[in-house]
mmCIF file of the C-alpha atoms, coordinates in Angstrom:
data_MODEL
# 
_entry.id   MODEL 
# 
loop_
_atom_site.group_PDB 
_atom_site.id 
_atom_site.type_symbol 
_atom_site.label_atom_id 
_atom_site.label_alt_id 
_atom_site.label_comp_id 
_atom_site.label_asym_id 
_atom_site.label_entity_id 
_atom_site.label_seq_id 
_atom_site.pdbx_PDB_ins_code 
_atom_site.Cartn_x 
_atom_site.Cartn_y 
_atom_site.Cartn_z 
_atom_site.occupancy 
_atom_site.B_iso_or_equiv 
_atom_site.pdbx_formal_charge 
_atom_site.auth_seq_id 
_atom_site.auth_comp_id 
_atom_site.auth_asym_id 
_atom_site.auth_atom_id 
_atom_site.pdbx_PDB_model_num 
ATOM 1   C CA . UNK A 1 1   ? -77.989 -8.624  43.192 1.00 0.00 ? 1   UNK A CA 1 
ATOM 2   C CA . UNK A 1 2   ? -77.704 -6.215  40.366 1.00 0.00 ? 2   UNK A CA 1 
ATOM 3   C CA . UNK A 1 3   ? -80.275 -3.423  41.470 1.00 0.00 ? 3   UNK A CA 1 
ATOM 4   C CA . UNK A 1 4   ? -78.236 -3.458  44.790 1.00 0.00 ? 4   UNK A CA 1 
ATOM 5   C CA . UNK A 1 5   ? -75.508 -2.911  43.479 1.00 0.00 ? 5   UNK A CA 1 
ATOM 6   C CA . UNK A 1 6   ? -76.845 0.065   41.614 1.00 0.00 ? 6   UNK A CA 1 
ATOM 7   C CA . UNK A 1 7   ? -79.067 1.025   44.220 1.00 0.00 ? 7   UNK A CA 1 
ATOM 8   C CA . UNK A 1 8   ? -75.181 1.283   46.912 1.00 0.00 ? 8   UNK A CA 1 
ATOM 9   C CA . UNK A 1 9   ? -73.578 2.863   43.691 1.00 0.00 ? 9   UNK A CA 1 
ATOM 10  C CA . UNK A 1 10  ? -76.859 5.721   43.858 1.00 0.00 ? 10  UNK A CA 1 
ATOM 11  C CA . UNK A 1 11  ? -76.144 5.732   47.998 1.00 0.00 ? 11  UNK A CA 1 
ATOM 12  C CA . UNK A 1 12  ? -72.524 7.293   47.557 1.00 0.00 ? 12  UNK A CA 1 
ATOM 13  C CA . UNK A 1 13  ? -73.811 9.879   44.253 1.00 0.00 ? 13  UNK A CA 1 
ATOM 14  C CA . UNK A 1 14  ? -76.369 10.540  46.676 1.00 0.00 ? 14  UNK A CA 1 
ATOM 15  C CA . UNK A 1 15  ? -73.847 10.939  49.786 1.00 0.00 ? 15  UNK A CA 1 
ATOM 16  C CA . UNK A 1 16  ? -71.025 13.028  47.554 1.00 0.00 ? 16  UNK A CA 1 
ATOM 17  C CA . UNK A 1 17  ? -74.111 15.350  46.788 1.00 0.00 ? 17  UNK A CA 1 
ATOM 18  C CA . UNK A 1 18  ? -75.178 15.159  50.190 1.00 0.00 ? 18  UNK A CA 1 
ATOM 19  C CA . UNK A 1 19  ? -71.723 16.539  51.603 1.00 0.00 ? 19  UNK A CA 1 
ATOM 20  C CA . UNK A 1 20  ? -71.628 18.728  48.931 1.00 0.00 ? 20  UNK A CA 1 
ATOM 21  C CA . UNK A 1 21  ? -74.907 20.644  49.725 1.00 0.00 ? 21  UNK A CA 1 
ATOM 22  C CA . UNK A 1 22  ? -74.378 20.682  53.794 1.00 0.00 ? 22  UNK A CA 1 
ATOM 23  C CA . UNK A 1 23  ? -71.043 21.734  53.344 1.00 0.00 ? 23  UNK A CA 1 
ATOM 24  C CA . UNK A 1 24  ? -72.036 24.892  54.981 1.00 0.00 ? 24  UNK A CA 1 
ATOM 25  C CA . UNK A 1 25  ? -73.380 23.251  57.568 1.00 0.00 ? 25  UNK A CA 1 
ATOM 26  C CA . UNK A 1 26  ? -71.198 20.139  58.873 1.00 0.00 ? 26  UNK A CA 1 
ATOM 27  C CA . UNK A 1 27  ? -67.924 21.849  57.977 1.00 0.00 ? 27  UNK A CA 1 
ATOM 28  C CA . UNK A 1 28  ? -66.052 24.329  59.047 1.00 0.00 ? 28  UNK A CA 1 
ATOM 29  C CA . UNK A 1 29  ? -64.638 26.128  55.921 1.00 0.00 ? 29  UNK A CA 1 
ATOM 30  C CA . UNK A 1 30  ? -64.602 30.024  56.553 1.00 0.00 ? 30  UNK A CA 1 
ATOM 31  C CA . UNK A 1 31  ? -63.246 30.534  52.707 1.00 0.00 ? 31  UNK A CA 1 
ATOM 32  C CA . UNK A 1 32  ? -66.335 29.186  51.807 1.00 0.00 ? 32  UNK A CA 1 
ATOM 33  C CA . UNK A 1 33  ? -67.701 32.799  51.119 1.00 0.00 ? 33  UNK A CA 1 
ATOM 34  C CA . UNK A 1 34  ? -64.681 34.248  50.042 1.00 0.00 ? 34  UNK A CA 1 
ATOM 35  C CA . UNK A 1 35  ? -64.113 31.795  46.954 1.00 0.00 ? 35  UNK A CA 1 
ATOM 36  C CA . UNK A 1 36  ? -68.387 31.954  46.306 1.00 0.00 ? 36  UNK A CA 1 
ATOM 37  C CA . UNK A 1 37  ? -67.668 35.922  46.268 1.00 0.00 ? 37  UNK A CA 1 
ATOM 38  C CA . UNK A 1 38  ? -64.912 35.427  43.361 1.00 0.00 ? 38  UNK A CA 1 
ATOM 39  C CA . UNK A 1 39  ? -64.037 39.098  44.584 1.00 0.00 ? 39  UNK A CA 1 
ATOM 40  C CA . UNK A 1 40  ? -60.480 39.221  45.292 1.00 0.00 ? 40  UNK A CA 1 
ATOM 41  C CA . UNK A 1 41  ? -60.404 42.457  47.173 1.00 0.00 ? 41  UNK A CA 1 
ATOM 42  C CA . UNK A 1 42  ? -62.129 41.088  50.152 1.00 0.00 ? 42  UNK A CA 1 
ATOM 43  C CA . UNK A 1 43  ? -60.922 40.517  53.308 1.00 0.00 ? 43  UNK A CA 1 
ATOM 44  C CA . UNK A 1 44  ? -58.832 37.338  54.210 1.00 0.00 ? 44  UNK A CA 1 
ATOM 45  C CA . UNK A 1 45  ? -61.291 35.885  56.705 1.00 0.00 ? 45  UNK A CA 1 
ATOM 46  C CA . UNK A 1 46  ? -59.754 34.733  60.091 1.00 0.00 ? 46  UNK A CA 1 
ATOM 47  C CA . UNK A 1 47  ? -59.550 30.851  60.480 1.00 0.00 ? 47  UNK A CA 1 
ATOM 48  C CA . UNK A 1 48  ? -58.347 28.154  63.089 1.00 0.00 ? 48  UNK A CA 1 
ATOM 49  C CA . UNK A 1 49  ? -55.818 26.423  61.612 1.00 0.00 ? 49  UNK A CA 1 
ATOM 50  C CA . UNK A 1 50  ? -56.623 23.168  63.471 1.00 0.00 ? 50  UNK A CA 1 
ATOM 51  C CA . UNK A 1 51  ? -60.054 22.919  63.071 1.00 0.00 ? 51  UNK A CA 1 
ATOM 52  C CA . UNK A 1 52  ? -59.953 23.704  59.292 1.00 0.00 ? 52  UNK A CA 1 
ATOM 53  C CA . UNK A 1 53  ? -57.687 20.949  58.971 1.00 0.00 ? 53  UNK A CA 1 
ATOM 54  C CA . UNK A 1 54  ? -59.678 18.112  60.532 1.00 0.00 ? 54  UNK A CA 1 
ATOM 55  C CA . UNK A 1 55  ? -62.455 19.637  58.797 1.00 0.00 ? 55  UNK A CA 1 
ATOM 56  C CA . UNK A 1 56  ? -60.831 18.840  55.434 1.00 0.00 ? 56  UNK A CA 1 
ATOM 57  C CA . UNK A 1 57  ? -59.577 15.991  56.650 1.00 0.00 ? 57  UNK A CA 1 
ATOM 58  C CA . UNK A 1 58  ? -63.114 14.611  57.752 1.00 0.00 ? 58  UNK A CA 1 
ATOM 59  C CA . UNK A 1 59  ? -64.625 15.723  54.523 1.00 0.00 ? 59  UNK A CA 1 
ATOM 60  C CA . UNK A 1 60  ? -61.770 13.778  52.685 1.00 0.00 ? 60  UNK A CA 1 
ATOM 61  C CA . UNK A 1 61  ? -62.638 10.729  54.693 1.00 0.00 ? 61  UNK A CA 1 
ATOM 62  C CA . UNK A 1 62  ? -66.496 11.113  53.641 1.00 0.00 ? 62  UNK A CA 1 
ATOM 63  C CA . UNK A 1 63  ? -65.809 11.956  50.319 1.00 0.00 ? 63  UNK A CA 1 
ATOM 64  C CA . UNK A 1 64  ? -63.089 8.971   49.562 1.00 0.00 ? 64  UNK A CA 1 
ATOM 65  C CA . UNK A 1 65  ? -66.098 6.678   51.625 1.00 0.00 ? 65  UNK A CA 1 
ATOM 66  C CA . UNK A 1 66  ? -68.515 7.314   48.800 1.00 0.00 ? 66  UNK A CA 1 
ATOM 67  C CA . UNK A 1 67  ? -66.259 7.381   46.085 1.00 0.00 ? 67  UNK A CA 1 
ATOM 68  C CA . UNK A 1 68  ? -65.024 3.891   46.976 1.00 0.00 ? 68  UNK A CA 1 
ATOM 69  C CA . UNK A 1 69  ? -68.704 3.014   47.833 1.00 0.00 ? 69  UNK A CA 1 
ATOM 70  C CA . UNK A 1 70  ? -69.274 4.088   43.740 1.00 0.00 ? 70  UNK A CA 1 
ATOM 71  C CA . UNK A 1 71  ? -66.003 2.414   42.367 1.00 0.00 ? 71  UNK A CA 1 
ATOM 72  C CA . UNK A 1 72  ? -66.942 -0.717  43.750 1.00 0.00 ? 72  UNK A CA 1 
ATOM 73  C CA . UNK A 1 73  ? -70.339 -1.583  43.595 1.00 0.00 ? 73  UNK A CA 1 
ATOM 74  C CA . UNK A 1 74  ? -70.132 -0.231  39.600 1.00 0.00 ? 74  UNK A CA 1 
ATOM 75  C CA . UNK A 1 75  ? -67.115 -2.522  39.028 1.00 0.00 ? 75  UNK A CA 1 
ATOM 76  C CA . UNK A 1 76  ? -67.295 -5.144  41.747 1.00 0.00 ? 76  UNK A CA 1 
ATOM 77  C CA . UNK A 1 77  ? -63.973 -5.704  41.369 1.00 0.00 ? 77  UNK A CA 1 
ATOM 78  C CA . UNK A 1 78  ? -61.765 -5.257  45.198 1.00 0.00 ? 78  UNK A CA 1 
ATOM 79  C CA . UNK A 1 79  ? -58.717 -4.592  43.223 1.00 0.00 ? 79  UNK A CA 1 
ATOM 80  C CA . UNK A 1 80  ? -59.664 -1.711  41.437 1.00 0.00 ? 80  UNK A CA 1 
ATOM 81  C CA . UNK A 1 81  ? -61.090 -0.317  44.658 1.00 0.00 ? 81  UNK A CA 1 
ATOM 82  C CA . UNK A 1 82  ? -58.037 -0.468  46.349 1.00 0.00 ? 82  UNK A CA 1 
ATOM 83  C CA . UNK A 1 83  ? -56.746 1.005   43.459 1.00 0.00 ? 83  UNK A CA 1 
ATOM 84  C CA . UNK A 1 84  ? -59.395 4.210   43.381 1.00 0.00 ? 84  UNK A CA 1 
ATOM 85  C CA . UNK A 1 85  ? -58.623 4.550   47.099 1.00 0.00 ? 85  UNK A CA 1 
ATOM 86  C CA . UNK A 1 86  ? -54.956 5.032   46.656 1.00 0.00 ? 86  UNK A CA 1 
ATOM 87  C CA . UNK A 1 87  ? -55.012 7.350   43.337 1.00 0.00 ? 87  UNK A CA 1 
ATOM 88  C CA . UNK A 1 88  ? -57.571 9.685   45.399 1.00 0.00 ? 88  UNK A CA 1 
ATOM 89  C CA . UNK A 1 89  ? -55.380 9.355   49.069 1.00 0.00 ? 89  UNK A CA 1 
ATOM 90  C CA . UNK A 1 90  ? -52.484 10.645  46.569 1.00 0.00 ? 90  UNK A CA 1 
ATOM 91  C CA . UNK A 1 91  ? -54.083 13.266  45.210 1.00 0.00 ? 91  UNK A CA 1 
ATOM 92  C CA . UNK A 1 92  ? -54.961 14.581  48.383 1.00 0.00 ? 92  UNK A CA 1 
ATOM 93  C CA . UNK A 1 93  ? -51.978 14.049  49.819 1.00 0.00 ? 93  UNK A CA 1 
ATOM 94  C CA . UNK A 1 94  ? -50.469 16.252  46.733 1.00 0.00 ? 94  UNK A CA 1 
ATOM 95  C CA . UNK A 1 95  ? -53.006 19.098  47.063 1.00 0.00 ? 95  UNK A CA 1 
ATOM 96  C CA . UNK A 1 96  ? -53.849 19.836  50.286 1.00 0.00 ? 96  UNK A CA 1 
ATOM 97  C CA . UNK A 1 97  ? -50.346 20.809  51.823 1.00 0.00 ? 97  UNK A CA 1 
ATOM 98  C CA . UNK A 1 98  ? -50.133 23.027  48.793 1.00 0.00 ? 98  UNK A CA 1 
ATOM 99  C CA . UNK A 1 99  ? -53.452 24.457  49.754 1.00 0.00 ? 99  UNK A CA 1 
ATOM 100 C CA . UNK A 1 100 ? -52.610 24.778  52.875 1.00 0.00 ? 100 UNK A CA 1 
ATOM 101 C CA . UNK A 1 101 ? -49.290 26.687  52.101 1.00 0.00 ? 101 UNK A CA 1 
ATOM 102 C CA . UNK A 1 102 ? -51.716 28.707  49.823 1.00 0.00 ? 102 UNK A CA 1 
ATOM 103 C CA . UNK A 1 103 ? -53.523 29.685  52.200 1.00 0.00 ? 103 UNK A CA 1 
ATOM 104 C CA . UNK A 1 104 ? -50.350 30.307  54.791 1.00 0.00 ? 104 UNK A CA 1 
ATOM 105 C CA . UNK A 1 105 ? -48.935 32.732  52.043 1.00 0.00 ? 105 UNK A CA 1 
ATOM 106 C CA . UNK A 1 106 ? -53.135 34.206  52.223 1.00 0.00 ? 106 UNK A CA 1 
ATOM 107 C CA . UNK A 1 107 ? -53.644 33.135  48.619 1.00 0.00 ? 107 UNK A CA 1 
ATOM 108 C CA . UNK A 1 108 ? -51.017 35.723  47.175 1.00 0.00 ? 108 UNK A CA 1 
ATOM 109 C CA . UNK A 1 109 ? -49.592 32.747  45.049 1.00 0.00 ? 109 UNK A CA 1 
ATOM 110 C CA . UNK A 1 110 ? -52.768 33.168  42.826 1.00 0.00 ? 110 UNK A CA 1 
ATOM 111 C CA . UNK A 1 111 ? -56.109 33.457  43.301 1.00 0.00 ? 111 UNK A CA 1 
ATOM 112 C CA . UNK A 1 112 ? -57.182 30.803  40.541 1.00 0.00 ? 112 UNK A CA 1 
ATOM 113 C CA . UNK A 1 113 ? -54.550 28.723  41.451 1.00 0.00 ? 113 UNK A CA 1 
ATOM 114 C CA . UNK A 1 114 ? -55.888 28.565  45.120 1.00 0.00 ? 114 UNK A CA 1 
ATOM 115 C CA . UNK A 1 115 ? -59.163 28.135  43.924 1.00 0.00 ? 115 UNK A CA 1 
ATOM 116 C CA . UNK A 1 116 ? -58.212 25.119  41.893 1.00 0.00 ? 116 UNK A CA 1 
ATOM 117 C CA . UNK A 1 117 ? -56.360 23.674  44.757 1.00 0.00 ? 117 UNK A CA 1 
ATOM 118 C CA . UNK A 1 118 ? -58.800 24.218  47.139 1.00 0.00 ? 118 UNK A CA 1 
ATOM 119 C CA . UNK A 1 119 ? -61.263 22.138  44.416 1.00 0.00 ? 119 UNK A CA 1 
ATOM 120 C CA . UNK A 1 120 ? -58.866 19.462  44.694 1.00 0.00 ? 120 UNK A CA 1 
ATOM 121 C CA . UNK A 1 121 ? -58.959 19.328  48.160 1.00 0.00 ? 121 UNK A CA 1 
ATOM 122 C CA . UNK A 1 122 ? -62.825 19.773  48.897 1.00 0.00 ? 122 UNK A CA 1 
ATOM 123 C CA . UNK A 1 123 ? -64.588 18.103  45.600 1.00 0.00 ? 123 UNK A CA 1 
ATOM 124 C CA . UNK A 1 124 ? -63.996 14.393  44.328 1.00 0.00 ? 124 UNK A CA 1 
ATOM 125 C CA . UNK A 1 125 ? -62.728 15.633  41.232 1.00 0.00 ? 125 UNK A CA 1 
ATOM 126 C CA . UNK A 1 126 ? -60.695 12.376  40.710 1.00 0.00 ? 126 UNK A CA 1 
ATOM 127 C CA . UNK A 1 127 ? -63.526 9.856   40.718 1.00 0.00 ? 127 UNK A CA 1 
ATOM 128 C CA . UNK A 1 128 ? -64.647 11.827  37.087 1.00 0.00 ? 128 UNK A CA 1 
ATOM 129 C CA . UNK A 1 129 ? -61.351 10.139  35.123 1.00 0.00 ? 129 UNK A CA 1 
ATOM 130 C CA . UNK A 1 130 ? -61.132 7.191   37.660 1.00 0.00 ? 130 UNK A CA 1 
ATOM 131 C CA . UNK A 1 131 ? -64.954 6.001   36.088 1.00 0.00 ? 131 UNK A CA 1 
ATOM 132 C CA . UNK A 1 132 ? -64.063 6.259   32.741 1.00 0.00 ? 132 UNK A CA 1 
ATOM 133 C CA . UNK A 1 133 ? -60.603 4.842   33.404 1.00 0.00 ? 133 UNK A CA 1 
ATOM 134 C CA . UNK A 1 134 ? -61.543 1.713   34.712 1.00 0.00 ? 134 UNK A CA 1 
ATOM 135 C CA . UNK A 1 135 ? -64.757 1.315   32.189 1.00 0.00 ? 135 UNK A CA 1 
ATOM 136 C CA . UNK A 1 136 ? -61.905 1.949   29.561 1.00 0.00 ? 136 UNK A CA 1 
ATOM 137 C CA . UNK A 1 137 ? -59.978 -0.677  31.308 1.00 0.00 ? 137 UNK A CA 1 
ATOM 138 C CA . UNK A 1 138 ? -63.156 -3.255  31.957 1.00 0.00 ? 138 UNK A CA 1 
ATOM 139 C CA . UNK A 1 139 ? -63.483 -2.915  28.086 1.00 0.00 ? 139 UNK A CA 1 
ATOM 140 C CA . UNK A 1 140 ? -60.153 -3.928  27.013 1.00 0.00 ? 140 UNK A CA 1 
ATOM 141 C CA . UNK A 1 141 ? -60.227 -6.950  29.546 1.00 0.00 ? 141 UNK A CA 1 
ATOM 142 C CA . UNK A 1 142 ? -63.798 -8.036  27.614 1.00 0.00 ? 142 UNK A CA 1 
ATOM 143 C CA . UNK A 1 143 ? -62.351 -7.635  24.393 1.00 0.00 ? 143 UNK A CA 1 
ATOM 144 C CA . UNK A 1 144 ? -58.830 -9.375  25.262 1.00 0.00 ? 144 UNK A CA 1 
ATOM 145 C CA . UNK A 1 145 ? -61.054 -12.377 26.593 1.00 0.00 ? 145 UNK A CA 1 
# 
């Protein structure tokens, strides 16, 4: 039962590197060049707003999937998935209507900042503290025992 569960927890690092590297591909990002350019004097490129939104949405969806997928087959605990899912869902629900009002105002309220929301928005940035967080956590229950 143990190499499953690591092989599932190697499934979703595989699948959040997957999405990462066909991003290009099975989304539909036009700043995609514009922030790997990191020159600011380039042209604002012309989007959809509709289709860039259920294209972040659907990467959200695949990216909280496999982050889940990770938190729970490391942990095998339900709890603490349910937990993961709800401090990512929040953090997205934070960031990307500021991302999107970023892009709205055409990134004038700061390039960096824009960038960093946009990470936010695109990248599972919050499964890097929600790992240690709960192996913190697992610790202290092992030691209270």
């Amino acid at each position: 039962m143990k190499i499953l569960s690591w092989l599932l927890v190697l499934i979703g690092i595989f699948g959040l590197i997957s999405v990462r590297m066909l991003e290009d591909k099975i989304f539909y990002d036009p700043f995609l060049n514009y922030f790997h350019e990191a020159i600011q004097n380039i042209p604002f490129p012309d989007f959809v707003w509709g289709k860039l939104i259920l294209s972040h949405l659907f990467r959200f969806i695949l990216n909280l999937f496999f982050s889940c997928l990770i938190i729970h087959f490391l942990f095998k605990n339900k709890q603490w998935t349910i937990q993961a899912f709800i401090m990512i869902t929040i953090v997205f629900v934070i960031t990307f209507p500021i991302y999107l009002f970023c892009i709205h105002n055409e990134f004038k309220i700061g390039y960096l900042f824009s960038f960093y929301m946009r990470r936010f928005v695109i990248q599972p940035i919050i499964i890097l503290l929600i790992v240690p967080l709960f192996y913190y956590r697992k610790q202290l229950l092992k030691a209270s025992k």
